[in-house]
C-alpha positions in Angstrom: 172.8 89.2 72.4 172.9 92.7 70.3 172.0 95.9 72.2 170.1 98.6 69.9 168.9 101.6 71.5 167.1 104.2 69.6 167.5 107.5 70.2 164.5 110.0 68.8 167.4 113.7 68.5 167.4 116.6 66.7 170.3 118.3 67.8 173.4 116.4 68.9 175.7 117.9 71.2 179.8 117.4 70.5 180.6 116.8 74.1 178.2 114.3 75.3 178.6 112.5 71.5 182.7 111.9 72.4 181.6 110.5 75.8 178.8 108.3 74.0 181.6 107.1 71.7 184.1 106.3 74.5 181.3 104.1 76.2 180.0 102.6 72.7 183.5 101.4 72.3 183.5 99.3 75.5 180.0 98.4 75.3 181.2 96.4 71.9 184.3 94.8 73.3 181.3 92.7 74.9 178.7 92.5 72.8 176.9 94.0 69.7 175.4 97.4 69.7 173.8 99.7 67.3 172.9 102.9 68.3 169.9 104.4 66.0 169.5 108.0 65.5 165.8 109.3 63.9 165.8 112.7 63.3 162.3 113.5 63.0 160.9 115.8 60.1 157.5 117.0 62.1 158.3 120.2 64.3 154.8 120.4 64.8 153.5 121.7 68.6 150.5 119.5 68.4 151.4 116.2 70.7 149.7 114.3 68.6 151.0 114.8 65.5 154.5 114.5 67.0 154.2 111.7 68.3 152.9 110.0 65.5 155.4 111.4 63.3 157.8 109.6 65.6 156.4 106.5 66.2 156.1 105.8 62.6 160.1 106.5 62.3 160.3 103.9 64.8 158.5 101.6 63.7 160.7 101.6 60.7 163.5 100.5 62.7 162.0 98.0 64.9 162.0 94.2 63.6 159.2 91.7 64.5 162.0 89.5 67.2 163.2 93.0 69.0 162.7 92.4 72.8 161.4 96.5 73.1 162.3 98.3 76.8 161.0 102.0 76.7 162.8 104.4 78.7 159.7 105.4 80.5 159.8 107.4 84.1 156.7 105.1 84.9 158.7 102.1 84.4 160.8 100.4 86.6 163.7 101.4 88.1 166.7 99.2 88.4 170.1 98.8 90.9 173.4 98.6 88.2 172.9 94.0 89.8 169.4 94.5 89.1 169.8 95.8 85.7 172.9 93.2 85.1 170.6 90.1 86.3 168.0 91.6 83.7 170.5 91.4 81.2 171.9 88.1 81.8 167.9 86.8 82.0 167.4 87.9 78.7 170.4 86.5 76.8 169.4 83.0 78.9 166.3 82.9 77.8 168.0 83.4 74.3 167.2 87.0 73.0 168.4 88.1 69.7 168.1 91.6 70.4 167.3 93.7 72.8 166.2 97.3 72.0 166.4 100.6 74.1 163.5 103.4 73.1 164.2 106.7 74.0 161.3 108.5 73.4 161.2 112.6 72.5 160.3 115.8 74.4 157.1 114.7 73.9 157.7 110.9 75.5 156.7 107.4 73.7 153.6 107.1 71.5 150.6 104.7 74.3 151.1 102.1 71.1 154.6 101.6 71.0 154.3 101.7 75.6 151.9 98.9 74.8 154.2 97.0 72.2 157.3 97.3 75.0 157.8 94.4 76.6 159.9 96.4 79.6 159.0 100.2 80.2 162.3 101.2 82.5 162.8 104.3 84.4 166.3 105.8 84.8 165.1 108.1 87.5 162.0 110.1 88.4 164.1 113.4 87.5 163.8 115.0 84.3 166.7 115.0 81.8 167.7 116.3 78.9 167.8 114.0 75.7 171.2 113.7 75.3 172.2 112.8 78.6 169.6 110.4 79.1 171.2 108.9 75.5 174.6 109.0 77.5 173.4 107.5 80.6 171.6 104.7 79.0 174.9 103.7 77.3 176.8 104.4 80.3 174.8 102.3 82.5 174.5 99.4 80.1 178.3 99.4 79.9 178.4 99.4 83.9 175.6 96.7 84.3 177.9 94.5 81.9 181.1 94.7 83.2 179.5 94.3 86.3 178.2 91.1 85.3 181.8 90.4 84.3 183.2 91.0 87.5 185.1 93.9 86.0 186.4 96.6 88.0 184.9 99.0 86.5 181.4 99.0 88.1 183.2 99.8 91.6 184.2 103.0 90.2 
């Protein structure tokens, strides 16, 4: 099963980005992933406006047989097993692809909420957009190995 996550980020920062890449690298010893970076051209203050700017990047990206989970702090929050069983479910049940939405500042358009099959909430706290990126990859990597009965997840 292929792990995409798309990531909605205007300015990347140089430390979190060699810390992403250190975790992208283990993530694909175990299975695909494509990380997606929209920059987006609207720097408009009108919600609106942004966030269909953004969806429409999105939807450019998205194919008809992605399996959609929006990072959402609405959604569902999941233990490292409980995120690893979700995981495993999915590729059982014969996924292609499964596709991580990080919204902007501004969060995920109520259209492409509604397309999501999974809204999932790291935490109720507020983060910035490049951790959250970090995080994301991080904790996929952890739920994985996990699932592996690596020893990293004990760390």
């Amino acid at each position: 099963m292929k792990l995409k996550i798309i990531s909605l980020t205007r300015h990347p920062e140089k430390t979190v980005e060699s810390l992403e890449q250190e975790y992208l690298k283990r993530l694909s010893a175990m299975t695909r992933v494509e990380l997606v970076n929209l920059k987006p051209k609207v720097t408009s203050r009108d919600r609106g406006k942004l966030l269909i700017e953004e969806e429409k990047l999105i939807q450019k990206v998205l194919s008809p047989d992605d399996i959609l989970v929006a990072l959402d702090v609405q959604g569902k929050e999941f233990s490292t097993q409980e995120l690893a069983a979700f995981l495993e479910k999915q590729s059982s049940l014969g996924a292609k692809s499964l596709t991580f939405l990080i919204g902007g500042a501004e969060g995920i358009s109520p259209s492409l909420l509604e397309r999501a099959s999974y809204r999932w909430s790291l935490s109720r706290l507020t983060f910035p957009h490049r951790l959250v990126r970090l995080l994301l990859i991080e904790t996929l990597y952890r739920s994985l190995d996990f699932s592996r009965l690596g020893p990293y997840h004990k760390a």
